[in-house]
DRENDO-1510 file (C-alpha; in Angstrom, 1 decimal, always signed):
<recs>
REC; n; res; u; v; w
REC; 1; UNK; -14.2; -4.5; +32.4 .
REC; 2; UNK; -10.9; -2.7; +31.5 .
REC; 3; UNK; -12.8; +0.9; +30.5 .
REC; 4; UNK; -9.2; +1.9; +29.5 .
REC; 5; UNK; -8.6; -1.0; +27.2 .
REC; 6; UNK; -7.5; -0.3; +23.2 .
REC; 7; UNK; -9.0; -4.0; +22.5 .
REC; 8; UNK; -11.6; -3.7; +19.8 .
REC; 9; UNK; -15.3; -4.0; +21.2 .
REC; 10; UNK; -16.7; -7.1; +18.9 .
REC; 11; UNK; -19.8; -9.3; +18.5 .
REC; 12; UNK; -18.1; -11.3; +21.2 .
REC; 13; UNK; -18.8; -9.0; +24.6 .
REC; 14; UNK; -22.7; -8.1; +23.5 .
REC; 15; UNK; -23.7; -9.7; +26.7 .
REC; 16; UNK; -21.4; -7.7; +28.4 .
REC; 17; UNK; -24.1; -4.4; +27.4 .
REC; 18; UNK; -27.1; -6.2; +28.1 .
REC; 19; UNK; -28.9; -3.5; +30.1 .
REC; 20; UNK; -31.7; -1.5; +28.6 .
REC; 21; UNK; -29.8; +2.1; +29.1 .
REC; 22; UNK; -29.0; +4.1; +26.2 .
REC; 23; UNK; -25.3; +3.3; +26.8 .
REC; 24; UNK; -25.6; +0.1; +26.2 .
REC; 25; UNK; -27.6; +0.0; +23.7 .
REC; 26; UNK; -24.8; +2.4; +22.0 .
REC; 27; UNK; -21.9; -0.4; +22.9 .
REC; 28; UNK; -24.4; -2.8; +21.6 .
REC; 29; UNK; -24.2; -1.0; +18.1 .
REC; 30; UNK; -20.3; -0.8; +18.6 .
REC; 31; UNK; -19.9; -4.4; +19.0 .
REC; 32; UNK; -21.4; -5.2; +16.2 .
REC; 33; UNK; -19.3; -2.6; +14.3 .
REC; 34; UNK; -16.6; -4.6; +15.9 .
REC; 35; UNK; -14.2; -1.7; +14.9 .
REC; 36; UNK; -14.1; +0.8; +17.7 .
REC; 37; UNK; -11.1; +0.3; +20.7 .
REC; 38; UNK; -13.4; +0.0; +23.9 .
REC; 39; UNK; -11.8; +3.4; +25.5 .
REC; 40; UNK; -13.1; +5.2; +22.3 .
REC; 41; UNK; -16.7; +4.3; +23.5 .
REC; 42; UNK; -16.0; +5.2; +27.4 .
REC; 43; UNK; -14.4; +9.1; +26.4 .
REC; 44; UNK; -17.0; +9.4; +23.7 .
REC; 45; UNK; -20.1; +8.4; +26.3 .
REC; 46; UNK; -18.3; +10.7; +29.1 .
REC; 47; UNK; -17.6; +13.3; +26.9 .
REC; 48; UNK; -21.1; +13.7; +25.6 .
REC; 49; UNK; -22.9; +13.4; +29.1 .
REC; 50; UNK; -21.0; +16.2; +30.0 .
REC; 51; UNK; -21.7; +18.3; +26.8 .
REC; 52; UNK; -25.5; +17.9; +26.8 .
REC; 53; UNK; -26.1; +18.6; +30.3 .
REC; 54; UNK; -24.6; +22.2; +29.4 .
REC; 55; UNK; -25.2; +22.8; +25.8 .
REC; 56; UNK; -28.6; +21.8; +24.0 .
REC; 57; UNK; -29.2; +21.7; +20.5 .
REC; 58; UNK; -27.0; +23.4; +17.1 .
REC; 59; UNK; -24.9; +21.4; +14.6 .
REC; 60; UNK; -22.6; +19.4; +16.3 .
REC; 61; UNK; -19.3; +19.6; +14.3 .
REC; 62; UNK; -16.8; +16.9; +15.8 .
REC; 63; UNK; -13.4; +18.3; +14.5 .
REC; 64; UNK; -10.4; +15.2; +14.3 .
REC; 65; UNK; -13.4; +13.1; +14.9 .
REC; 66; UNK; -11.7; +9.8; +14.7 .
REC; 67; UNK; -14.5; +7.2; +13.6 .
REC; 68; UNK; -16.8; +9.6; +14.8 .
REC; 69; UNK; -18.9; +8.2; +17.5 .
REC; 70; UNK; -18.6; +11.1; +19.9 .
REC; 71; UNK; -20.8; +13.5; +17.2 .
REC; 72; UNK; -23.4; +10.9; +16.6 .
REC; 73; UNK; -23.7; +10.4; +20.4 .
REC; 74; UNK; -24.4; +13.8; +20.9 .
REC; 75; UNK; -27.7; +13.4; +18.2 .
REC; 76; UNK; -28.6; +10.3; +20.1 .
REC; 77; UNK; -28.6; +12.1; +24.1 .
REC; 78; UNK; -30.4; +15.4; +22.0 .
REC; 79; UNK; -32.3; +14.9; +19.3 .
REC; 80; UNK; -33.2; +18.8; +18.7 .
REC; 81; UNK; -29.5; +19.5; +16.7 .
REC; 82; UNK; -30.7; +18.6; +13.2 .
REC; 83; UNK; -27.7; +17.5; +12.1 .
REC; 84; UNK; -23.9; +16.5; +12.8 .
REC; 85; UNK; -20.3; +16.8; +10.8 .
REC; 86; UNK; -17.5; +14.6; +11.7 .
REC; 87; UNK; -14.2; +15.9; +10.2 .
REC; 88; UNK; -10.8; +14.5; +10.3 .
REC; 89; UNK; -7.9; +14.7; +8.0 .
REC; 90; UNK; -8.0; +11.1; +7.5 .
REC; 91; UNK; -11.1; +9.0; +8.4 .
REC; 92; UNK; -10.4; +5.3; +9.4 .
REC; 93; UNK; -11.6; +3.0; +6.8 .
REC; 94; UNK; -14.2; +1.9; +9.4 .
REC; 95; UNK; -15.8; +4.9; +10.3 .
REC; 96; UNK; -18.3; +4.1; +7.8 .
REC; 97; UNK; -19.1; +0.4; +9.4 .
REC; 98; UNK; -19.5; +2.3; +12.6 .
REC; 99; UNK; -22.0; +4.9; +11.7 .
REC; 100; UNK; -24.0; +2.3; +9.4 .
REC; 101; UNK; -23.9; +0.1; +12.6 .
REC; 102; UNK; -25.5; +3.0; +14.7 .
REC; 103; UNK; -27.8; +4.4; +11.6 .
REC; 104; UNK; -29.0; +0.6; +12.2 .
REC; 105; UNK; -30.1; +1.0; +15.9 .
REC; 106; UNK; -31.6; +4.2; +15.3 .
REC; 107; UNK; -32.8; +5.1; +11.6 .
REC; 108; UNK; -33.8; +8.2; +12.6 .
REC; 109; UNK; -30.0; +9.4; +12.4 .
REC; 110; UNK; -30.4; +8.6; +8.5 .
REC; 111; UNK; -29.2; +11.8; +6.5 .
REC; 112; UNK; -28.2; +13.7; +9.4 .
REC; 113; UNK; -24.7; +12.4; +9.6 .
REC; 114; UNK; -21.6; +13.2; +7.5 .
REC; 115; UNK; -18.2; +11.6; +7.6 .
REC; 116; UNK; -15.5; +14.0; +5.8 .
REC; 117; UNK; -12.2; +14.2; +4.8 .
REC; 118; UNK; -10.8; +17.4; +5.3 .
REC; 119; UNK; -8.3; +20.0; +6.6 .
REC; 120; UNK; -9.7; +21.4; +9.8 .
REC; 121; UNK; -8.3; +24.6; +9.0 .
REC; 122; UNK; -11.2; +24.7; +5.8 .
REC; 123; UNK; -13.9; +23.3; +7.2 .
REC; 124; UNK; -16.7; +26.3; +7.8 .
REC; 125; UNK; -18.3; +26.9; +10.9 .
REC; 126; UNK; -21.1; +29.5; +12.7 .
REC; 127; UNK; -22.4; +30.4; +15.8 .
REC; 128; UNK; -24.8; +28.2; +15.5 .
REC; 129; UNK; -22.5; +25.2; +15.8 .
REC; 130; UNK; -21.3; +23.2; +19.1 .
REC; 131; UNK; -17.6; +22.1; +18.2 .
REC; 132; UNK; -16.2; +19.2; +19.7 .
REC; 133; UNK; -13.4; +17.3; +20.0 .
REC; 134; UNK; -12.0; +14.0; +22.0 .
REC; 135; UNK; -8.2; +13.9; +22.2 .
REC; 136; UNK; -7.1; +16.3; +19.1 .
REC; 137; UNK; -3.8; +15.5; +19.7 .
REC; 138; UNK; -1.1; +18.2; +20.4 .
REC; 139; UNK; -1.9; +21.7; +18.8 .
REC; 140; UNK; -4.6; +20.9; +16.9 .
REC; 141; UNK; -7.1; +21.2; +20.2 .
REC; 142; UNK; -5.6; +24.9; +19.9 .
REC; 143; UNK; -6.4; +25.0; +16.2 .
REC; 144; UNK; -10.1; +23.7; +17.4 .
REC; 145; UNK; -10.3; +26.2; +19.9 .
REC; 146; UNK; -9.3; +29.2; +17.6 .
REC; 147; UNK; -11.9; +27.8; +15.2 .
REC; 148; UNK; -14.2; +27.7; +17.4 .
REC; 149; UNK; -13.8; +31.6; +18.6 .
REC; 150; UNK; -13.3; +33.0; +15.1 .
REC; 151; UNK; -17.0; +31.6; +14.3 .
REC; 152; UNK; -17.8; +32.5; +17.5 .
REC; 153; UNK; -19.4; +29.1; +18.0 .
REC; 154; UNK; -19.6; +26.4; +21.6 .
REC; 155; UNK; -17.0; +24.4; +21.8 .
REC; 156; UNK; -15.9; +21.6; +24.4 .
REC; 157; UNK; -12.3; +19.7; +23.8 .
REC; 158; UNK; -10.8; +17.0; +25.8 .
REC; 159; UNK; -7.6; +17.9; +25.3 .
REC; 160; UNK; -4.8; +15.3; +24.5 .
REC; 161; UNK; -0.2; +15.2; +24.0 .
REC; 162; UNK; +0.4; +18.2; +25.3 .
REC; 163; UNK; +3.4; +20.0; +23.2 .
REC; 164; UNK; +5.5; +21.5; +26.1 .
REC; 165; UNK; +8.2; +22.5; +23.3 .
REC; 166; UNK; +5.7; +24.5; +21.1 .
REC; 167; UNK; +2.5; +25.3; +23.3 .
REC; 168; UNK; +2.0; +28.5; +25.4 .
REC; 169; UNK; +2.1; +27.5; +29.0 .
REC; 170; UNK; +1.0; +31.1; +30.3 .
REC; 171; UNK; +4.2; +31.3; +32.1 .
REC; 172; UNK; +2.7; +28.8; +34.5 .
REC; 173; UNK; +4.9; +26.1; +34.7 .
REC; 174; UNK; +7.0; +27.3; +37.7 .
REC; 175; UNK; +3.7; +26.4; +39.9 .
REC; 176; UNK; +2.0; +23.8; +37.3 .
REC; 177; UNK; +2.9; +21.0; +35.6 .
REC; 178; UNK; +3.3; +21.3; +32.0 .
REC; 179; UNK; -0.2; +20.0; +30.4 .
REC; 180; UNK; -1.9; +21.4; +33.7 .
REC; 181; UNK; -0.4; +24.7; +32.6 .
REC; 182; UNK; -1.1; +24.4; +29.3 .
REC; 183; UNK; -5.1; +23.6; +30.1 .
REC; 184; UNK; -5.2; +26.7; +32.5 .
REC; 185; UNK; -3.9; +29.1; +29.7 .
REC; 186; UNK; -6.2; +27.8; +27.1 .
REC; 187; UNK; -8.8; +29.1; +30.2 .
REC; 188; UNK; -7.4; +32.7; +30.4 .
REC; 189; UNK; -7.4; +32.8; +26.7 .
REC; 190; UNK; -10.6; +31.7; +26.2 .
REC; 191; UNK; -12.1; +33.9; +29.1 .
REC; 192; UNK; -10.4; +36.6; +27.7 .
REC; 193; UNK; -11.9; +36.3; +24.4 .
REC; 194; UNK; -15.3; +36.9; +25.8 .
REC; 195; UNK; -16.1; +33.0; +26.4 .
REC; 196; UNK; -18.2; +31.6; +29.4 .
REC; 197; UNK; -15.9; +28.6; +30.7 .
REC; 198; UNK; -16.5; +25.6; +32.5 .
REC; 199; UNK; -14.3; +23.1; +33.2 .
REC; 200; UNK; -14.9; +19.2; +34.5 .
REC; 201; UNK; -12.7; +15.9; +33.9 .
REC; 202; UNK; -14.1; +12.7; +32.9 .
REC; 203; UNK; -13.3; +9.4; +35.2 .
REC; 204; UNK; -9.5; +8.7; +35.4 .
REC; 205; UNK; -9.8; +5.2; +34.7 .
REC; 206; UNK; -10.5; +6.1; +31.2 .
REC; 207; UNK; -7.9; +7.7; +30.5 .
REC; 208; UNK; -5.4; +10.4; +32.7 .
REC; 209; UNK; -6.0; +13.4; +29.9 .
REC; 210; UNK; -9.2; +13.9; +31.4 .
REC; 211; UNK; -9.5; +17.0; +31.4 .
REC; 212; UNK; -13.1; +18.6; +29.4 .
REC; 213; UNK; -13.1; +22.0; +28.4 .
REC; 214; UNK; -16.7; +24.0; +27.4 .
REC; 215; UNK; -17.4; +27.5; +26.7 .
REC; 216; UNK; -19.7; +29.1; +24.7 .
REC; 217; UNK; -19.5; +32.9; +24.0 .
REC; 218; UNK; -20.8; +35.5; +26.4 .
</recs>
């Protein structure tokens, strides 16, 4: 199977997640959304892996969140956050489907998920929170980030369309290419805002902007 396919998963590839893993179990619930594009699944279940084995509990706040998925796969791999938040300016109309779909599988994610409509810039957050976010395209991963370190709260981005025109490259892209320059300088700034960092990448045949960023304050 194509894991980088946009194809919607649908009620037709169940047997393709027959296994008894949590994964599939998830794609199961996906399929039978029939809504999400099949990479959406593969970044949100890579992204997540990643994010627990570092960071346990808090709110998860998934910032241009997309349908969603990655925030309510963080409450399914640990169920100690009570809650999660799953912003985006504009929410696709089946974000809804999805999370009733999952809230299916598991009832115990009843009440503890919210889908909102909002500007990113608005939304509150606290040190208590884990921000995320899967491919916030462009400078909003930077608006993420600076969210994230004016609450002084964990974050972890995958970071997505680099802005070469607009973004601050550190002065790095005489030895780096652009979005590797771009990633590195988010690093420094990061670091020097008194952030633990950790950097990883998610399997290539995903997608190529692979890159995962996590930090939590010092």
């Amino acid at each position: 199977m194509d894991r980088a396919s946009r194809n919607r998963l649908t009620p037709k590839l169940l047997p393709q997640f027959s296994g008894a893993t949590l994964f599939d179990a998830i794609a199961r619930a996906v399929c039978a959304a029939g809504c999400l594009p099949r990479k959406e699944l593969y970044e949100a279940w890579e992204v997540a892996r990643r994010v627990r084995r570092r960071f346990r509990g808090r709110r998860i706040v998934d910032l241009a969140c997309g349908h969603g998925l990655l925030a309510q796969v963080l409450l399914l791999l640990d169920d100690s956050s009570p809650e999660a938040l799953a912003v985006d300016l504009r929410l696709p109309k089946s974000a809804a489907a999805l999370a009733v779909s999952l809230g299916t599988a598991w009832p115990r994610l009843a009440g503890r998920v919210q889908l909102l409509e909002a500007d990113l810039s608005h939304v509150p957050l606290s040190s208590e929170d884990l921000v995320v976010s899967a491919h916030a395209c462009g400078g909003l991963t930077d608006l993420i980030l600076a969210r994230a370190v004016e609450a002084r709260a964990t974050v972890a981005v995958l970071p997505c369309c680099h802005d070469l025109k607009t973004g601050d490259l550190g002065g790095l892209e005489g030895w780096l290419d652009g979005p590797l320059a771009m990633d590195a300088t988010r690093v420094a700034r990061l670091r020097a805002q008194g952030y633990r960092v950790h950097t990883q990448v998610i399997p290539g045949d995903i997608t190529p902007k692979n890159r995962l960023l996590l930090a939590e304050p010092s």
